[in-house]
N, C-alpha and C positions, 0 to 999 in steps of 0.2 A: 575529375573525381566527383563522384555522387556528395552532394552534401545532405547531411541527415539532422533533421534538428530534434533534439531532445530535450522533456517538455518534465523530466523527473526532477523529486526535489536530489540535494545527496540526501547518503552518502551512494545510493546509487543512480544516478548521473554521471558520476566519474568512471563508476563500471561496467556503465554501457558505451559509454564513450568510447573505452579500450577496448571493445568487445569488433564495436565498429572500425577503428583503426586497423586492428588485426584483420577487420574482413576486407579492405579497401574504402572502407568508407571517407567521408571526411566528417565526422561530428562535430553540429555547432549546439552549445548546450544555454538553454534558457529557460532554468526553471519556471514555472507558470503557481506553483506553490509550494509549500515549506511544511513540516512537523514542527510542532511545538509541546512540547511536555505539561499536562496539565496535574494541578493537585490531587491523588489520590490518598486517601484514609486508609489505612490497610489492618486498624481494627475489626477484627471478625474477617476476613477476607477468604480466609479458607473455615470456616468454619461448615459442618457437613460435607464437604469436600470431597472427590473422589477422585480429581482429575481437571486438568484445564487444557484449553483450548485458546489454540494462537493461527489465526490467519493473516495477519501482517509483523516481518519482523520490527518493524518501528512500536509494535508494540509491548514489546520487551525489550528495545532499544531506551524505549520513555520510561518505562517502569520503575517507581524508585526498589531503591534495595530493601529495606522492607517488606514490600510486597513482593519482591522473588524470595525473599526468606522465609517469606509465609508461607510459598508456593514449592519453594524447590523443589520439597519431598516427595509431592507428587507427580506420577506419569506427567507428560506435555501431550499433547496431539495437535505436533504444527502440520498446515497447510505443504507445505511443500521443504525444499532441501533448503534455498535459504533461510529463509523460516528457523527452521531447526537448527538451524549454523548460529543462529540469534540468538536462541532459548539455550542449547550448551554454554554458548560464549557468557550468555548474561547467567549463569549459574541452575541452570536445572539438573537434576540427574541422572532423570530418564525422560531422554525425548523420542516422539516417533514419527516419520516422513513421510508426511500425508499425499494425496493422488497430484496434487499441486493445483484443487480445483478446491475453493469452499464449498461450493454445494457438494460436491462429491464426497470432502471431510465430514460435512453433517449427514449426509447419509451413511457411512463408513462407523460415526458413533451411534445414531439415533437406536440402533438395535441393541446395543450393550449398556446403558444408561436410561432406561426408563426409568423413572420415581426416584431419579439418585441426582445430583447437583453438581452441575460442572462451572466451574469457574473459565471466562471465558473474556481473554484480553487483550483488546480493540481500540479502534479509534472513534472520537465521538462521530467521525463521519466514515459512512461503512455500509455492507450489501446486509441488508435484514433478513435476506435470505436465508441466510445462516443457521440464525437463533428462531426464524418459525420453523424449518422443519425440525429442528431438536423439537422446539415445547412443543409440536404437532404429535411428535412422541414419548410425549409425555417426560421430558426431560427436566428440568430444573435447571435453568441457564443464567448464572450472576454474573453479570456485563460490568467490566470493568475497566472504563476508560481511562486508557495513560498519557494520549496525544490527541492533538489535534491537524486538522489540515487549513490551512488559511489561504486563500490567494495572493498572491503576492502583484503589487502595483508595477507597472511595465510602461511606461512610459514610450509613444513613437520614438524621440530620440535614441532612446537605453535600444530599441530594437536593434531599429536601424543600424549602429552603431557594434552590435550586439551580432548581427547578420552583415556587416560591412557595405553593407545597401545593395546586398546582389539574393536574389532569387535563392528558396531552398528547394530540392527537386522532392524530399520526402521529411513525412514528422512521425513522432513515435508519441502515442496519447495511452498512458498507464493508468487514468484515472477519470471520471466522469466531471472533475471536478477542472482538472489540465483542459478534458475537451471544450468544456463550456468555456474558460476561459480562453480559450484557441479561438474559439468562433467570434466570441467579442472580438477579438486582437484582429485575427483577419477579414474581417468586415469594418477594418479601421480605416479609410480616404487613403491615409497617407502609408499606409502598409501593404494597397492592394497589388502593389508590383510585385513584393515581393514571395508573396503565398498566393495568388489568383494557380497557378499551376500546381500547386505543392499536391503531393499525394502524401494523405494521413494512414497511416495505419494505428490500431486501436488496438488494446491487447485482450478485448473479449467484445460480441458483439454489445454487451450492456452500454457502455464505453464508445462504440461505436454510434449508439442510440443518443447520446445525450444529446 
């Protein structure tokens, strides 16, 4: 059985995990980083308002309830279907299922939102892509940061022990942030046995890049 390692924080880690079981995989899961909920103000938040915008659902996973209180009323414009599974669940009332691409979301609003203000809520680490081609169109974009992404400390032992001391034949990297820390990890002495063969797959060439 192929083993696959998986480099996501949860709560989806675990649902890729079972994605891969179902396919024959063998998933070995070892987050490389975590979300963490940062303080948001949520006076004025939707003030001029017309609409927000969600490309990670951890970012209305973090969200405290105030600031989806402030928001619910208005349209969502998430990124893709989980996304939006995130922004109903967390209390919006009209969400909509974007191409499953940010760049493609921002080009999708940038025509309908000239000179108007979109609330738009993210992590403090995140593709800027986003938010320039909006304000390129003259957009009005209030960034609203709910989480954060941290690396988490992985110790050889934790690997090893982690991966059973045997070879993984592929990795899954969701984030620019998983790869760099991938690359440190397998250019570690004592971990070279175990990832010198592994094939990484990336989930956009950006990610791929890091």
């Amino acid at each position: 059985m192929v083993r696959v390692l998986v480099t996501r924080p949860e709560p989806g880690a675990s649902r890729t995990a079972q994605r891969l079981l179902d396919q024959g995989f063998q998933p070995i899961l070892l987050p490389l980083t975590e979300t963490v909920a940062l303080p948001v103000d949520a006076d004025g938040v939707a003030n001029n308002a017309v609409t927000v915008a969600v490309t990670s659902a951890n970012a209305v996973r973090h969200a405290p309830k105030e600031i989806i209180a402030a928001l619910a009323g208005l349209p969502c414009h998430a990124v893709g279907k989980r996304t939006a599974e995130a922004a109903h669940t967390a209390g919006f009332f009209s969400v909509g299922e974007g191409p499953g691409d940010a760049q493609a979301l921002a080009d999708a609003l940038a025509g309908g939102y000239a000179g108007q203000t979109i609330v738009y809520l993210c992590g403090r680490v995140r593709f800027s892509g986003f938010e320039q081609r909006l304000q390129a169109a003259g957009v009005h974009v209030r960034t609203v940061e709910t989480y954060d992404t941290v690396a988490l400390d992985c110790s050889d032992e934790a690997v090893l022990a982690r991966l059973s001391g045997l070879p993984v034949e592929a990795g899954l990297l969701y984030s620019a942030n998983a790869a760099t820390a991938m690359q440190a990890l397998a250019g570690r002495p004592a971990l070279l046995g175990v990832f010198e063969r592994t094939i990484f797959f990336a989930l956009s060439a950006r990610i791929a890049a890091a």
